[in-house]
N, C-alpha and C positions, 0 to 999 in steps of 0.2 A: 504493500500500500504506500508506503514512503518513496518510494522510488517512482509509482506512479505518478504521486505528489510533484517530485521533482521534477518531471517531464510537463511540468503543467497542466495534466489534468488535476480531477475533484474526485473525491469517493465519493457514490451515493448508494441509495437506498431505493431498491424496487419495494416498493409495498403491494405490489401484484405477486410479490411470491411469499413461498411457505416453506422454513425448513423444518423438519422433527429433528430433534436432535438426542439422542440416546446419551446421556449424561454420566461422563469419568467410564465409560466404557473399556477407551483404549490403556490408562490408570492401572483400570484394575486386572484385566489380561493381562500386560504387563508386570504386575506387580512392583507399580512405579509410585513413590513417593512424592504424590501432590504437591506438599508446598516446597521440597528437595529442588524440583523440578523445575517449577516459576523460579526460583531464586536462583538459578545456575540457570534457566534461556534468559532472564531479567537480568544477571553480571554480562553475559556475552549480547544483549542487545544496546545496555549500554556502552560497553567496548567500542560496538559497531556506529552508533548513534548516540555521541556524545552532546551535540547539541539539542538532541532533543527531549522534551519534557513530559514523562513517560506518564506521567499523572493526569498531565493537558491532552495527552495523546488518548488515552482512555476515557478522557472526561471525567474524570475524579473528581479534577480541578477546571475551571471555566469550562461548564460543558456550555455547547456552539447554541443552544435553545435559549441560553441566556443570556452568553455574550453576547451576541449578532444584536438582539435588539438594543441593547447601549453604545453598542459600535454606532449602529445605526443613528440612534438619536443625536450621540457626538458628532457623527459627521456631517449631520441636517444641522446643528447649530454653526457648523463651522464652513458651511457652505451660504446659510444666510447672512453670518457675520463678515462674509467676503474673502475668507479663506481659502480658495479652489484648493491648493495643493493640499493641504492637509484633509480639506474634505473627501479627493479624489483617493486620496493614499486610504482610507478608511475601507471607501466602497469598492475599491479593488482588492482589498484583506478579506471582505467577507466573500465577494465572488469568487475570491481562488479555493474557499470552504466549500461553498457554496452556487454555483453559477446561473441556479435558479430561482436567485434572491430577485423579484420584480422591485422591489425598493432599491436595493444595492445596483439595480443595471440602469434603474431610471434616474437616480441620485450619480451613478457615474457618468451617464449621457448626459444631465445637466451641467457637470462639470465640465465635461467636454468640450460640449457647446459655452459657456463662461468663457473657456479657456483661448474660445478660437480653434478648436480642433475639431472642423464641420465633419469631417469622416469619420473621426471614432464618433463622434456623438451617432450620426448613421446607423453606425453601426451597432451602438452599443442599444439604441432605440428599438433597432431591426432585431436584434436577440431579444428583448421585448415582446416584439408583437410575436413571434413563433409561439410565447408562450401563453400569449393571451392577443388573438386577433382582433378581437373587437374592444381593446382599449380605447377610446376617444382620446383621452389626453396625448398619449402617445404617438397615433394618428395625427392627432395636428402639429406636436412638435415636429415631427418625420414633414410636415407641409410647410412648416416656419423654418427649417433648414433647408429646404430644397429651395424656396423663394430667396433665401440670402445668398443661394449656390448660383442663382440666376437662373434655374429650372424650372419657367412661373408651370408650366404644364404638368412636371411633377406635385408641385405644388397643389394646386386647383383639384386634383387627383386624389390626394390626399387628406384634403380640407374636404373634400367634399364625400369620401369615405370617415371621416370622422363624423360629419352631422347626418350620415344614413346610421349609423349606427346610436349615437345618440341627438333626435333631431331638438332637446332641448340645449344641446353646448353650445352658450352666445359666444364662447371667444372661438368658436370654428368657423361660424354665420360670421364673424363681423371678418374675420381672416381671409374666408372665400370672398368678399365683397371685393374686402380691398386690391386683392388677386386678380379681380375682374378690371377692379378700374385701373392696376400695373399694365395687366394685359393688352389695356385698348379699349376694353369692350365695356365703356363708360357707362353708357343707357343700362347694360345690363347687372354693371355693380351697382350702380342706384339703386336700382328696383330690390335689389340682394337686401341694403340697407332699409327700403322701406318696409320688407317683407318681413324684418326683424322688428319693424314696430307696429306693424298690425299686432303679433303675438304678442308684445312685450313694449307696449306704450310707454313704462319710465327705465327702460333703458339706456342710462346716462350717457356712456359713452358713445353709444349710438345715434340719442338724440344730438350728441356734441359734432358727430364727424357729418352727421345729414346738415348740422348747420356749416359748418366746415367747407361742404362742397356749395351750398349757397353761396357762401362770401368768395368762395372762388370764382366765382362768375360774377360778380359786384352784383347779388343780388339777397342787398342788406335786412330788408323787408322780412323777406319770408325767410332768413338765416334767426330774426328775431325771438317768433315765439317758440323756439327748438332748445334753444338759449335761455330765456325763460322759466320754461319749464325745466331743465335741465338745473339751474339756480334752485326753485321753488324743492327739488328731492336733494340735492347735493348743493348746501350753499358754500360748501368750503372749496370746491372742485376750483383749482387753480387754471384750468382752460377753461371753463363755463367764465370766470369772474374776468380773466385777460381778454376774452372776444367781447365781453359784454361792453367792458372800458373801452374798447377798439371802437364799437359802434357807439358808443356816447360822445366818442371824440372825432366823426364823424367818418366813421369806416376805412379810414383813408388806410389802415395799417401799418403808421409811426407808432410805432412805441419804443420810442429811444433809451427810455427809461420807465422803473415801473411804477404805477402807482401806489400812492397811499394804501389802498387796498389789498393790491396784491403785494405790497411787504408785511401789511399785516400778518397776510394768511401765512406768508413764506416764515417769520414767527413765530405764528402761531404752530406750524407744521414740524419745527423745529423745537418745541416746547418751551420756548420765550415769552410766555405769556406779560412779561412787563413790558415789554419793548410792543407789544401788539396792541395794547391798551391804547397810550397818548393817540396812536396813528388811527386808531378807531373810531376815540373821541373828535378828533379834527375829521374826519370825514364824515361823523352825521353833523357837527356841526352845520358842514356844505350843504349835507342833506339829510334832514331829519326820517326822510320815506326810504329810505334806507335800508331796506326789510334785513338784506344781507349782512349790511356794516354789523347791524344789530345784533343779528341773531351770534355772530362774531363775537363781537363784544361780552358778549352771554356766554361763551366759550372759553374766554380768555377770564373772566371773573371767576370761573367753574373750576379752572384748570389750578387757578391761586387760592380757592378755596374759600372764594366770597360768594356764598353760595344762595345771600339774602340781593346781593346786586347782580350776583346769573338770572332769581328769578325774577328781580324787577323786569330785565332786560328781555326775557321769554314772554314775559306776559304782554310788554309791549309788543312785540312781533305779533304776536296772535289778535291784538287789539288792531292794528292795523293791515295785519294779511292773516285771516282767519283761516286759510287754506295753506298756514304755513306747517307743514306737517311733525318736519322737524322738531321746532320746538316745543310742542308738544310732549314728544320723545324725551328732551331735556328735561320737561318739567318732572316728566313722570319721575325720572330716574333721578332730581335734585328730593322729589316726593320719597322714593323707596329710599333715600340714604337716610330723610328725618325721619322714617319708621312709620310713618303715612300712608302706608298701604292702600285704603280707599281710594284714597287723594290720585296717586301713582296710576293705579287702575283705571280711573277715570279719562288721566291722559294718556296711555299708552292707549285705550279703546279708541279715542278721538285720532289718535295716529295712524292706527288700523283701518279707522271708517275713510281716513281722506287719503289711504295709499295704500291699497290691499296689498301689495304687491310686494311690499316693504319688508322682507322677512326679519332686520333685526328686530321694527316694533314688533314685530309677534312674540318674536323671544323675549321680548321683553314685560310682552303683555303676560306673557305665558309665566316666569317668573312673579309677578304682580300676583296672579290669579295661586298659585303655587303659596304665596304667602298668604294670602287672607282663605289657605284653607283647599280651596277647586282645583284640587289635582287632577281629575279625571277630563276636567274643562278645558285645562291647562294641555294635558296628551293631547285631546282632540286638536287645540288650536294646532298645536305643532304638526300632528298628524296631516290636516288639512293645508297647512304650509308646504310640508313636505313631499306631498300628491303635484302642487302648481311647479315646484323647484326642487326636483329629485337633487338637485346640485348642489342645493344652499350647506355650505359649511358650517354657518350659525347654528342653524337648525338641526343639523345634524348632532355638531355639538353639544346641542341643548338637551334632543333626548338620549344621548349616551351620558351626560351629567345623571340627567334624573333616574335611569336605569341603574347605573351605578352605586346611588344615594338610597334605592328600593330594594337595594340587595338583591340586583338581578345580573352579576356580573357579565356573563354570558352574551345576555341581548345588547349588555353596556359595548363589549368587543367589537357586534356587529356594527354600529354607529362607528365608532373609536375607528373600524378596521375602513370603513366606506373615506370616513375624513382623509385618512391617509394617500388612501386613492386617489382623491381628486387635489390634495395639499398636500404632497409628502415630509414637508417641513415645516408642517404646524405641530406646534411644540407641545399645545396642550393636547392634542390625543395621543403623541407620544408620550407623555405624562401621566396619563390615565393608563394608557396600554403597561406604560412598565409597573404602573400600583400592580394594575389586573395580573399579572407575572407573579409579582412578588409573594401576592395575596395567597392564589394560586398555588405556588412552592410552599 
């Protein structure tokens, strides 16, 4: 088996066979001394294999069912941290164990691709899909490297095998659009774009690139309420607030510098919440209808922990743009932190009514409903969320939390295991999954 090892293969394991095995048979014909025996082939394997760890080798010591998942998890934190090499050195540890690790080929294909190295990532994608054809995310990474390869027809190919197979993945749909409009065939990526918002009306991004291709053609008008709405579900969205200042400053597309606004956010996104503040205050001064500065503002009071001037600031949003959904969402959640439950509940449902679509408020609503007691109201909502958005990672989240917390470990996995699938480097279901291990042992 070592020498196998050395040639670069993996031992595995058919689980399609059976052996019976007749137990110290050869022993005892023999008239051979059991432990005599291990301890004189154990002196001559050491001899032979002095660098190896004869305890590790048996699994005594880190057997592979345990280590792999903490490999795993180290090398997802240190590939989000910006790491490639260190990450990449992890998931090629576990693949020379193991080569039918879909985490470990898919976390090394990302590295790949990070690194600049569009072939292996191909490649290491394409051992992938052998083992699961109908991956979508995998599918469309294999279309995202073919299109930076300059292969748009591989591409389109692939994009478009990824949304037969699941036809709810918006990052395939908006992939293939764009594919379309590389390709030439402009009229027919538009329509790709609009076909993603018949389904799916507040999809941000989508609503942002349909206004995108208006202002490309200087037509500022109907690039507006795409924009708009676009603000009204995502007011922090730093393209939504930079086109919108674009067109207040009268389309012309100078922005030599940025405004007020967009340093806030920029800030804000950087967790500067002091530096966000004056710049906030000077722009509703400008303008008090400001829904966005506002709701802003409410964020940055929230984030320093003035949590009586977050909700001055929410309430005025709502007093002035009633259909602002968002703050809502805020209030609820400044509501659950004073122990307000009712309170909470009230605006996450009002979050819910003016944005069905909205999965975090459900989670959130779902948590709300969780405390004042409505567990089973609370599964439903989630349930019913997760029927429109098989994809949502909140959601998912959400009910592998609550399986978990129910003492249902098991159904907690399936959740925990699906997260991974579509986020391999979200830390918290790797966090849950290694309690679930631990528990388990």
């Amino acid at each position: 088996c070592l020498r196998v090892r050395q040639k670069g293969y993996a031992i595995m394991v058919d689980e399609g066979t059976f052996i019976h095995h007749f137990g110290s048979q050869t022993f005892k014909a023999n008239k051979m001394d059991y432990r005599a025996s291990l301890e004189e082939k154990g002196r001559k394997f050491r001899e032979k294999w002095p660098q190896v760890d004869y305890q590790e080798l048996l699994e005594i010591k880190n057997p592979l069912d345990e280590l792999h998942p903490r490999l795993l998890k180290q090398a997802s934190e240190w590939l989000e941290a910006g790491d490639i090499a260190k990450a990449a050195r992890i998931f090629r540890q576990v693949l020379a164990e193991n080569p039918l690790s879909g985490e470990a080929l898919y976390g090394a294909a990302l590295c790949a691709r990070a690194a600049g190295n569009k072939d292996e990532a191909l490649q290491l994608f394409s051992r992938f899909l052998r083992l699961e054809p109908q991956n979508a995310p995998v599918l469309n990474q294999l279309g995202i490297i073919w299109a930076e390869k300059g292969d748009l027809s591989k591409a389109r190919d692939f994009f478009a095998q990824a949304i037969h197979v699941d036809p709810t993945f918006l990052d395939a749909q908006r992939n293939y659009g764009e594919i379309l409009l590389e390709s030439g065939e402009y009229d027919f990526g538009v329509q790709a774009f609009f076909r993603i918002l018949e389904n799916h009306p507040d999809d941000v991004p989508t609503l942002v690139r349909v206004a995108q291709l208006y202002l490309e053609t200087g037509r500022e008008e109907e690039a507006r309420p795409y924009l708009q709405k676009a603000r009204e579900l995502d007011p922090t969205h730093p393209e939504v607030v930079a086109l919108l200042e674009q067109l207040t400053d009268g389309g012309n597309g100078k922005t030599e510098t940025p405004s007020g606004l967009e340093k806030a956010l920029a800030a804000l996104e950087a967790g500067n919440a002091r530096e966000a503040l004056p710049l906030l205050e000077k722009r509703l001064q400008e303008n008090p209808e400001d829904h966005s500065a506002r709701y802003l503002l409410g964020l940055a009071y929230q984030m320093l922990g003035k949590n009586q001037e977050a909700q001055r600031s929410f309430q005025q949003v709502i007093e002035q743009a009633p259909q602002f959904a968002a703050a809502y969402t805020s209030l609820g959640q400044i509501a659950l932190q004073n122990g307000e439950s009712e309170r909470a509940l009230e605006y996450f449902t009002r979050a819910v009514e003016l944005d069905r679509t909205d999965s975090q408020a459900k989670v959130n609503l779902a948590e709300a409903l969780i405390r004042q007691g409505h567990y089973q109201k609370a599964v439903q909502i989630l349930f019913d969320s997760l029927q429109q958005n098989p994809r949502d990672v909140f959601t998912l989240l959400k009910l592998g939390e609550i399986h978990w917390e129910a003492g249902r470990p098991e159904d907690a996995r399936t959740y925990f295991d699906r997260v991974l699938t579509l986020d391999p480097q979200n830390a918290l279901a790797r966090e849950y999954l290694s309690r679930l291990m631990s528990t388990h042992n």
